[in-house]
C-alpha positions in Angstrom: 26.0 15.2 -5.4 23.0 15.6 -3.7 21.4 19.7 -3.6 21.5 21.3 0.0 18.1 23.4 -1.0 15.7 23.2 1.7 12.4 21.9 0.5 9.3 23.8 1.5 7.4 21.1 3.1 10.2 19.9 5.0 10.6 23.8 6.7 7.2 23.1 8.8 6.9 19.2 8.6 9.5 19.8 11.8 8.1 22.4 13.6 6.8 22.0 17.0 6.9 18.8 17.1 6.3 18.3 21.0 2.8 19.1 20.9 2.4 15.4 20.2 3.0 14.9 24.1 0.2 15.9 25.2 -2.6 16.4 21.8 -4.1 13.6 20.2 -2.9 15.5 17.0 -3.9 12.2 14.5 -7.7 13.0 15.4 -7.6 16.7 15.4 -6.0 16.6 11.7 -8.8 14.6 10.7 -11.3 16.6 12.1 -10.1 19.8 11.2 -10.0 18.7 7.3 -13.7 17.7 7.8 -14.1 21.3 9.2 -12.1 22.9 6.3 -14.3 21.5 4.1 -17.2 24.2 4.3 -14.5 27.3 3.7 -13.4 25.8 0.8 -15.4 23.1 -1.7 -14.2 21.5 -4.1 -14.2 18.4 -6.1 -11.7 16.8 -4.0 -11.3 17.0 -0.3 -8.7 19.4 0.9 -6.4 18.4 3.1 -4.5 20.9 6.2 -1.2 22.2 4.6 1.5 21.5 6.8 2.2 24.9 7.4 -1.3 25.1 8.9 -0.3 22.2 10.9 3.1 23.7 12.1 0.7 27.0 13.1 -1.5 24.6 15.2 1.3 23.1 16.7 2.8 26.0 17.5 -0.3 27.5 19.4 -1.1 23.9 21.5 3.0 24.1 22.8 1.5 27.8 24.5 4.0 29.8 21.5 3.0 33.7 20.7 2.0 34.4 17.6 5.3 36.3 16.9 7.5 33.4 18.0 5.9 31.4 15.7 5.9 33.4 12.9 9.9 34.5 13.8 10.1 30.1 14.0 8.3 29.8 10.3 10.4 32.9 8.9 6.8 34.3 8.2 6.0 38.2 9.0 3.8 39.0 12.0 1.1 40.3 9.4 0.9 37.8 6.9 0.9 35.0 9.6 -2.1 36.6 11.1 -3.8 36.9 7.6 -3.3 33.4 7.0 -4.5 32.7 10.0 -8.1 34.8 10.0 -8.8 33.6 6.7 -7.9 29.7 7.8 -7.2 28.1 10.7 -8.9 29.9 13.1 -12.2 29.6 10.9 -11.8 25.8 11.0 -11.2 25.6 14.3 -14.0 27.6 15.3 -16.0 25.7 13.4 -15.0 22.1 14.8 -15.5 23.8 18.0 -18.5 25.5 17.6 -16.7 29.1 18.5 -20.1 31.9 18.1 -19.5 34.1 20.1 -20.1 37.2 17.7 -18.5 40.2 20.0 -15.4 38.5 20.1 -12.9 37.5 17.4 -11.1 34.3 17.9 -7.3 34.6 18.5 -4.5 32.0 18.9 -5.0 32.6 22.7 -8.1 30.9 22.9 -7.3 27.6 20.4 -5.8 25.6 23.2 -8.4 26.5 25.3 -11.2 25.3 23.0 -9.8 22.5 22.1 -8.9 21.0 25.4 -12.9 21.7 26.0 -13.6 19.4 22.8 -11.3 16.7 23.9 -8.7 16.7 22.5 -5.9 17.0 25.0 -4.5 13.6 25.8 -2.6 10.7 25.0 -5.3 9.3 21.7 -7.3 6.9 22.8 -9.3 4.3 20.9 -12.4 6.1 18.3 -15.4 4.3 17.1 -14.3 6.1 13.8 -10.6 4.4 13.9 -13.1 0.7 13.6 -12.2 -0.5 10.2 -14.9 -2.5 8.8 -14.0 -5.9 6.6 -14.9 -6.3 3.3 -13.7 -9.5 2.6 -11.8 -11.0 0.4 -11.0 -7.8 -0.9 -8.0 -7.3 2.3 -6.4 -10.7 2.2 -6.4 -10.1 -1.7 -4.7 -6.4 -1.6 -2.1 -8.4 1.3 -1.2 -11.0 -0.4 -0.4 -8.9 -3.7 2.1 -6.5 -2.1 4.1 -9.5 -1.1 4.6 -10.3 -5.0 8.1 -8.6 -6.6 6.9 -6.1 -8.8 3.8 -6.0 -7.3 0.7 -3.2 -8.8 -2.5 -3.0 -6.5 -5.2 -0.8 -8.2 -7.9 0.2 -5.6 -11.2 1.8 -7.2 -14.1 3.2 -5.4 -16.1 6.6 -5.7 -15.6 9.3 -3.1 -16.3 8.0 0.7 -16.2 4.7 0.4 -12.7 3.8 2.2 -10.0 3.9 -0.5 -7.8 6.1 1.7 -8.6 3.4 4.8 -7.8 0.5 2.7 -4.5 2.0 1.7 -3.8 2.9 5.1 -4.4 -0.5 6.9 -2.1 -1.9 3.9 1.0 -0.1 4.8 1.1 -1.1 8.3 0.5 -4.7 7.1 3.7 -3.4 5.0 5.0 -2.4 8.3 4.2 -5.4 10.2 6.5 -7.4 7.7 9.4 -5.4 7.8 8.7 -3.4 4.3 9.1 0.3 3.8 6.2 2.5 2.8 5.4 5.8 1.6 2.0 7.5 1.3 1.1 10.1 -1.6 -2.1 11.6 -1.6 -2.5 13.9 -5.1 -4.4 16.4 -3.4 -1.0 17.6 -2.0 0.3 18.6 -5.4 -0.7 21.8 -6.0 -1.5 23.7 -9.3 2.3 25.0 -9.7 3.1 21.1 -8.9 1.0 20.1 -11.8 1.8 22.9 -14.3 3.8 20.2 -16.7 5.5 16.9 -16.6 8.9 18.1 -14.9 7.0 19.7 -12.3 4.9 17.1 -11.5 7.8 14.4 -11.5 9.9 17.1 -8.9 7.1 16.9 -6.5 6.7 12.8 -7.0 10.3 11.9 -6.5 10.8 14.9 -3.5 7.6 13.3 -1.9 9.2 9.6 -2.1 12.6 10.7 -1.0 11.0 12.6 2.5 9.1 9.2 3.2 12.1 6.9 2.4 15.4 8.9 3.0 14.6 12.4 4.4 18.1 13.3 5.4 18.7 13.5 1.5 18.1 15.9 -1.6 16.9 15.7 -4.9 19.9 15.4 -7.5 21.6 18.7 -7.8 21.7 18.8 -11.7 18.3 18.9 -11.6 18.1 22.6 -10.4 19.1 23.2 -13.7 17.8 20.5 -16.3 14.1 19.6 -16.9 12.8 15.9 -15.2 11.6 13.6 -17.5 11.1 9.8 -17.0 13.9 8.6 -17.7 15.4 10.8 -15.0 12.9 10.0 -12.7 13.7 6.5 -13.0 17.5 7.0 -12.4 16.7 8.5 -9.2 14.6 5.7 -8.4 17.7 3.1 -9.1 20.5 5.1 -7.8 19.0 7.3 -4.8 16.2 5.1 -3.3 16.1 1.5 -4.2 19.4 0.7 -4.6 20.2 1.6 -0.8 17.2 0.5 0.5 17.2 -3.2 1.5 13.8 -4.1 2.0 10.7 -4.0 -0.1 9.5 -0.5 -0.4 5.3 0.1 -0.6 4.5 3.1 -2.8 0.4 3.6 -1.7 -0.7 6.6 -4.0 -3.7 8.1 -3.2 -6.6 9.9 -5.4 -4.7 9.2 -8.7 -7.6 10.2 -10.7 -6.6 14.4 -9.7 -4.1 14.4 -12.6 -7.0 12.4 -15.5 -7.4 16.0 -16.6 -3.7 17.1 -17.1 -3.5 15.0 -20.4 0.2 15.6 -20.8 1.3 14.9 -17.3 -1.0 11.8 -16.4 0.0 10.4 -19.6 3.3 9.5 -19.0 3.2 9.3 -16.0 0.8 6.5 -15.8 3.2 5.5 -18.5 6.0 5.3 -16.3 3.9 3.3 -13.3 3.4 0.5 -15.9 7.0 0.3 -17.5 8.5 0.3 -13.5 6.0 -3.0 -12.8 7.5 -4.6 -16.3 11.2 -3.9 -15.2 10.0 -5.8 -12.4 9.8 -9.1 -14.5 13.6 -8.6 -15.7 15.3 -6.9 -13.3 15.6 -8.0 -9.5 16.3 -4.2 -8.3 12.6 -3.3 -9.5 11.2 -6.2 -7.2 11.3 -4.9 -4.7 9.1 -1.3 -5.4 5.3 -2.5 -5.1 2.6 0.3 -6.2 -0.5 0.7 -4.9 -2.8 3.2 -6.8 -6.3 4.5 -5.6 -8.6 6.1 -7.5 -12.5 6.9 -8.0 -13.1 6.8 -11.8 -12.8 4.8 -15.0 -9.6 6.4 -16.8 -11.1 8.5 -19.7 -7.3 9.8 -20.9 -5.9 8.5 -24.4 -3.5 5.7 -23.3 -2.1 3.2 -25.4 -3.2 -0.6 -23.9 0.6 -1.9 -23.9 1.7 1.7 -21.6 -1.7 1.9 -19.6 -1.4 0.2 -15.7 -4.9 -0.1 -15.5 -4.8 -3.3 -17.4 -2.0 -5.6 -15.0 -1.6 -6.8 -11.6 -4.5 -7.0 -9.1 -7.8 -4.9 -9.2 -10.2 -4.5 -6.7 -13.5 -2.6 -6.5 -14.7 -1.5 -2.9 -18.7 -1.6 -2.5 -20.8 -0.6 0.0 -21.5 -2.0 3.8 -24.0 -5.2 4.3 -26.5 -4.9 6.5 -24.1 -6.8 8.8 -21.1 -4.9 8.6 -23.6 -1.7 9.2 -25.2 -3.4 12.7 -21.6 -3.8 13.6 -20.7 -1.0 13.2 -23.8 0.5 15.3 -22.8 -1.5 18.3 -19.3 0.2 18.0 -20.7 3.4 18.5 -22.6 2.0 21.4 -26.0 2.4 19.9 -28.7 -0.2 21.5 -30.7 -0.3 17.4 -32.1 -3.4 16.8 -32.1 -4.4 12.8 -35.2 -2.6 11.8 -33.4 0.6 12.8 -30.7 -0.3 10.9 -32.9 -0.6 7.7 -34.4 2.8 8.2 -30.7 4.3 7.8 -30.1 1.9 5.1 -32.9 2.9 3.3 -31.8 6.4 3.1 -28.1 6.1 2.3 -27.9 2.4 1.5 -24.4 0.9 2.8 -22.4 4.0 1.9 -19.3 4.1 4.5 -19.3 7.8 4.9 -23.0 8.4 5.3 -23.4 5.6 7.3 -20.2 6.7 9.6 -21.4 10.1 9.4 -24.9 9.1 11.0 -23.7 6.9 13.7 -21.4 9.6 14.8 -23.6 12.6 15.1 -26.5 10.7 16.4 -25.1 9.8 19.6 -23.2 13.6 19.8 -26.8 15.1 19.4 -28.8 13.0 21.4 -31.2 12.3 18.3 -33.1 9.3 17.3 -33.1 7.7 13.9 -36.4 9.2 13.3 -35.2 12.3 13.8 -32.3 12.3 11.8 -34.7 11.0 8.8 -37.1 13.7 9.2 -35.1 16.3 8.4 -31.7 14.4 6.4 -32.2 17.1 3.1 -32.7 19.9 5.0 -30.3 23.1 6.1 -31.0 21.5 9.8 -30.2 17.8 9.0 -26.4 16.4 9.7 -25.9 15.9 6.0 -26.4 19.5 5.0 -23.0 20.6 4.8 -22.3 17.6 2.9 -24.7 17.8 0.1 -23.9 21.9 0.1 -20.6 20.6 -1.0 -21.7 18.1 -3.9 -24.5 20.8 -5.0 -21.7 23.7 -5.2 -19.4 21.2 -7.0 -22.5 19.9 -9.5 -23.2 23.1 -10.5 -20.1 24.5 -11.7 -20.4 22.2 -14.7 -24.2 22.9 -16.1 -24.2 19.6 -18.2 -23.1 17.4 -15.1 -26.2 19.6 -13.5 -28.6 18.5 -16.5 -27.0 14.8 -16.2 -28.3 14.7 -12.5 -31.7 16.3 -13.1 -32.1 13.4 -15.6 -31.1 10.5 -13.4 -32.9 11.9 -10.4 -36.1 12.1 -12.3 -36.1 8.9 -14.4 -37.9 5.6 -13.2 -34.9 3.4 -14.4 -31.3 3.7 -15.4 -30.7 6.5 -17.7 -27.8 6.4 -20.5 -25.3 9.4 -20.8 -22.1 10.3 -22.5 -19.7 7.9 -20.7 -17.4 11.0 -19.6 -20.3 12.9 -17.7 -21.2 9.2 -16.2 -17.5 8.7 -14.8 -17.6 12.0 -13.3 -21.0 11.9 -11.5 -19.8 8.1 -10.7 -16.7 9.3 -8.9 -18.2 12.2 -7.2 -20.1 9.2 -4.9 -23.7 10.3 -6.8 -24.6 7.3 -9.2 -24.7 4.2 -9.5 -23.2 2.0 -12.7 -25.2 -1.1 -13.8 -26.2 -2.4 -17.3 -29.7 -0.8 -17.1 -27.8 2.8 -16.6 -27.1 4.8 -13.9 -29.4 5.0 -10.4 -29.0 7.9 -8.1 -26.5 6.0 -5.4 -29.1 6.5 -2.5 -32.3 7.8 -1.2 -30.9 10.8 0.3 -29.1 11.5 -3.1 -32.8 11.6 -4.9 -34.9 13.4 -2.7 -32.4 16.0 -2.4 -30.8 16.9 -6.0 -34.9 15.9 -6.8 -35.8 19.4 -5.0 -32.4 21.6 -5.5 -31.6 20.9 -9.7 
């Protein structure tokens, strides 16, 4: 028998739903996770809570403050706390709210953000362009047609893990598959406490993609999860009445490296569900696709590890050609030595590429410009590099690692864990001479702050 006990994420995940009638909600997510990125820095990107996105919701359908908190079963106060010390921040930010004499309020969010655009059926971005790297997308397509199928994706921050993931479930989609998304960065530290925790939040997050009418297993309000239980569920809840192929894309994999006992098994698990695979037919049809930004640095026996089978691709950064495309999707009239001047400060590196050819046109600057003052407080990759300094320098031998690579003429050699770390932070480059600082911009700045 399946519990009745609400699930937290499933209180808010159906609240207010209409505002999708008439906000582009998909964009202002996004953007508001870019803007919730300077209140609170990390080493992975925070993502909006879905009770912040019920809250937002709320306010864009013209709700009170009260009736939303009486909707979310939330006190008048501690919705408004919340509130101050979050979402209105971040929208004010994205906005560019500064008006000093007057506090922001829920009154004013629809107002401001029908000013920024984003009332409206959404309507076609530069930023929703998804450049080709081939063969790496034909590749990742053709392996989640394979029973059993494991797709590991590897890339440092920024350069389109969470893209490529995203453009391969709707391929899913497109041939009749079912798919569910898992980003780590949704698990929180009570999540991630120990194993049964871990696998509670892992199965609840699978059954709310595939069957969300359903519970998790009563009995397990009362016994610990383990894998073996976790992979009954698997057989008798979801596979066994789904029909179709069902596309498992986890995202940012690498947030549970440091819980030794929890990734462990369950990166032990991953691997024994792809080799039930090659037995039994039920197992066919759950493919897995696993990103990631770092070499695995846990203790993990070769025969239980999944890093060793199925299909592995590693993401690099844009060609000179995919960058010039992408220029003329932003409508910019740069002919290729322009391009070069960009490249030669942040090389092909999606975000900071992206991240140029979207401010530049929004500022009315010229490439020039924007190189002039790149590693300074008034350049657009301030808040950026704020965020990598702040994350450097809460670990003072990463800090002496990057003072060493910054400095040196040629590749340096470190301890292989501080090198995965700086690696999937976006800041180095791995080649057999050592590591490189990953761009120009990287250098001259971390050159001057460390």
């Amino acid at each position: 028998m399946a519990s009745t006990r609400n699930d937290p994420q499933d209180k808010y995940a159906d609240k207010f739903l209409e505002a999708a009638n008439d906000w582009d909600l998909e964009r202002l997510y996004k953007d508001l996770e870019e803007a919730k990125q300077d209140f609170d820095p990390g080493t992975y990107r925070k993502r909006l809570t879905e009770p912040e996105k019920a809250f937002l919701r709320g306010f864009l359908c013209g709700y009170s403050l009260r009736e939303i908190a009486d909707e979310c079963d939330k006190t008048y106060g501690s919705l408004r706390n919340q509130l101050t010390n979050g979402l209105y921040r971040y929208v004010a930010k994205l906005t560019g709210w500064e008006d000093n004499d007057k506090k922001l309020n829920y009154l004013r969010i629809p107002q401001l953000l029908e000013k920024a655009g984003y009332k409206g059926k959404p309507v076609p971005q530069p930023s929703d362009y998804y450049v080709e790297r081939p063969p790496i997308e034909e590749q990742c397509y053709e392996e989640i047609e394979e029973p059993g199928a494991l797709l590991r994706i590897k890339a440092p921050q920024g350069m389109g893990k969470t893209l490529l993931i995203t453009r391969i479930l709707k391929k899913s989609e497109q041939q009749g598959y079912r798919q569910v998304y898992l980003n780590l960065l949704d698990a929180n530290e009570a999540d991630l406490k120990d194993l049964d925790s871990f696998l509670r939040w892992f199965c609840d997050g699978v059954r709310r993609g595939l069957i969300p009418s359903t519970q998790l297993p009563e009995n397990w309000q009362h016994n610990r999860v383990n894998n073996k239980k976790c992979k009954d569920y698997f057989e008798d809840y979801l596979l066994s009445q789904i029909e179709h192929p069902v596309v498992l894309g986890m995202d940012v994999v690498d947030r549970i490296f440091r819980y030794s006992s929890i990734a462990e098994e369950f990166l032990s698990m991953l691997r024994s569900w792809h080799e039930e695979a090659k037995v039994y037919e039920l197992w066919q049809k759950l493919r897995l696709v696993m990103a990631y930004s770092t070499e695995v640095y846990i203790p993990i026996a070769a025969h239980k590890s999944p890093f060793n089978v199925g299909l592995s691709v590693e993401l690099q950064e844009f060609s000179e050609k995919q960058v010039h495309d992408l220029v003329k999707v932003h409508g910019l009239d740069w002919d290729s030595a322009e391009v070069k001047k960009l490249m030669k400060l942040v090389g092909g590196h999606p975000y900071l590429v992206g991240l140029a050819l979207k401010k530049i046109p929004l500022q009315g600057i010229r490439i020039e410009e924007l190189l002039g003052v790149a590693t300074t407080p008034a350049g657009i990759y301030h808040n950026h590099l704020q965020r990598l300094l702040e994350n450097l320098e809460k670990h003072p031998k990463l800090v002496a690692a990057m003072q060493k690579i910054v400095k040196a003429t040629e590749g340096v050699q470190i301890e292989p864990d501080f090198a995965f770390q700086l690696y999937s932070m976006g800041l180095v480059k791995l080649n057999n001479e050592g590591l490189t600082p990953r761009c120009k911009l990287y250098q001259e700045y971390f050159g001057i702050r460390l």
